[in-house]
Phi, psi and omega in degrees: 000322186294333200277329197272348191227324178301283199296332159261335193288335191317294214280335154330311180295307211290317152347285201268329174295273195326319179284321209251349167297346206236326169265336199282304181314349158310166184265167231255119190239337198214147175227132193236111159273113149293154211241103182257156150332330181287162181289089176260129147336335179266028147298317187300326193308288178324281194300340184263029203005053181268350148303314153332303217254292187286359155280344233230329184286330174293343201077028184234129198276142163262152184251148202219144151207115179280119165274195163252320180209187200283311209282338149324276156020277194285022155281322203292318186293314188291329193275323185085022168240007158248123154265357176199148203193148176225133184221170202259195201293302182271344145306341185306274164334322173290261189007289172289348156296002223233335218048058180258159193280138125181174168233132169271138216246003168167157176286136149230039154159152150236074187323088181286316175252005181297308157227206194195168166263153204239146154203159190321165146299116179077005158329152141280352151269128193266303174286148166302319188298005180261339175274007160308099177109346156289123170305118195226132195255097196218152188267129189283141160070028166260155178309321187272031155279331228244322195298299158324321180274348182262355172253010131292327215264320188301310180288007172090008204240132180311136172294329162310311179272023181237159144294079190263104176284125194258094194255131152335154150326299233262002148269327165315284176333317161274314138002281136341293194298306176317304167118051169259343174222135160276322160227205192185131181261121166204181180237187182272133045233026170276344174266345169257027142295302153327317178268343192267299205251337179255356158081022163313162157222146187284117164305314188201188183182173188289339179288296183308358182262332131124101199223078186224161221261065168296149184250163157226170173249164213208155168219161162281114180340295193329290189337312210275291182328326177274346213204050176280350190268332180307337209258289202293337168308312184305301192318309182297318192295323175290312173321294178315310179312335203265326181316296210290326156289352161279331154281353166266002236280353155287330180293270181345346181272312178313303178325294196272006186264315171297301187293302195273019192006065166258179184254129190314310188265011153300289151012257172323303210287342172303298191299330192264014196248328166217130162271105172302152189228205270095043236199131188305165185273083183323171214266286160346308150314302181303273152065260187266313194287309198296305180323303227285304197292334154301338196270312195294342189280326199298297185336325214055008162340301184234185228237335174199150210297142156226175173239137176277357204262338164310341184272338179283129157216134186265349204298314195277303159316292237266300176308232239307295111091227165299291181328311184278358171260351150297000000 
């Protein structure tokens, strides 16, 4: 966890505090998003420019930025070169043990089923406990990192005794498919691209652990303090959006099949699997969130006790919202 977020952010921060003290207060010319692989609704958002057409009115241009995984990201929140971003459950928990300035400003899934460990068609492993002495493939300091250990930890079997390879998606992936690894902890929509067209099995998901794996959407402190009026813009364009796939849901399905060249019922099987949300951060969440971050301090994952609920703030969801039910 230290390699991915300590050892760049130190000096990143110290950086980034000097620049935006001096800049943020400037007027607000560009908003910079991050993008993950997963089916977010702000893909729709994107192609259909509908961040564009209500910042732009403001005279503030949008900026697109594609990850991979959660924990990158919060370089970008640290650098000040991100300003609003969406991630799963255990980046988070780094990120604020790492000290990066943001808030999570609202739920966008509580990914129960999001995500799961994969293993071949005819594995020979049926169980977690069969994954003892095996190469198991997960991106560090991701949810389906955090998702593998609690679901090793429920099964008695020691993180010593698995081979935990630490790959990106888009490394992983072939890896799997080769048989270079035997299983792969991961999320969606990589898992129902494995299970639809490779004929993958699910080992274990968040349901069956009964486990869950919440996404949230993130601001930059900086940003929200200077800008507050910017954050609840984001929120509505994201509100709108999430309306507008639920009630569209083949044209969305076309959409992301196209932009992600996936096959429609790969799609489909993404969408009914997270549902998207928009939605203050529930009691429940905090919650859930807090075990993972205690599970991750016992783990040694971070480096010190955190209280999660410091990183929440509902303020801006809850005025959009109220505002939009009027």
């Amino acid at each position: 966890m230290r390699k991915w977020l300590f050892l760049i952010i130190s000096s990143l921060l110290l950086a980034a505090c000097s620049a935006k003290t001096s800049g943020e207060e400037q007027e607000l010319k560009e908003i910079n998003i991050g993008i993950q692989q997963s089916l977010s609704p702000l893909w729709i958002a994107k192609e259909k420019g509908w961040f564009e057409e209500a910042f732009e009115k403001e005279g503030i241009k949008v900026k697109w930025t594609e990850f991979q995984s959660g924990p990158p990201q919060f370089e970008g929140l640290a650098a000040g070169k991100l300003d609003f971003s969406q991630v799963g459950n255990s980046p988070v928990i780094g990120g604020q043990a790492a000290d990066v300035p943001f808030k999570e400003i609202a739920l966008s899934q509580d990914g129960l089923k999001a995500n799961a460990i994969l293993v071949k068609k005819g594995s020979s492993i049926q169980s977690i406990e069969d994954l003892k002495g095996k190469k198991v493939a997960v991106a560090k300091g991701s949810s389906g990192f955090d998702f593998l250990h609690k679901a090793l930890k429920k099964a008695g079997v020691s993180p010593d005794d698995v081979e935990i390879i630490q790959l990106q998606p888009d490394e992983a992936m072939p890896a799997f498919e080769n048989g270079a690894v035997d299983a792969w902890s991961i999320w969606e929509p990589f898992v129902s691209l494995q299970t639809i067209q490779n004929d993958a099995e699910i080992l274990a998901n968040g349901e069956t652990l009964h486990s869950y794996s919440p996404g949230f959407t993130l601001v930059r402190n900086g940003f929200a303090e200077e800008h507050p009026e910017e954050v609840e813009r984001f929120l509505e364009v994201y509100n709108k959006t999430v309306d507008w796939q639920k009630a569209n849901k083949e044209e969305a399905v076309s959409i992301y099949s196209e932009i992600k060249e996936l096959d429609k019922d790969v799609v489909e099987s993404v969408l009914n699997n997270t549902e998207p949300l928009n939605e203050p951060i529930t009691e429940d969440i905090i919650k859930a969130q807090q075990e993972t971050a205690d599970f991750q301090y016992d783990l040694g994952v971070i480096d010190k006790e955190i209280d999660v609920s410091e990183v929440v703030d509902n303020q801006f969801i809850e005025k959009v919202k109220k505002e939009g039910a009027k």
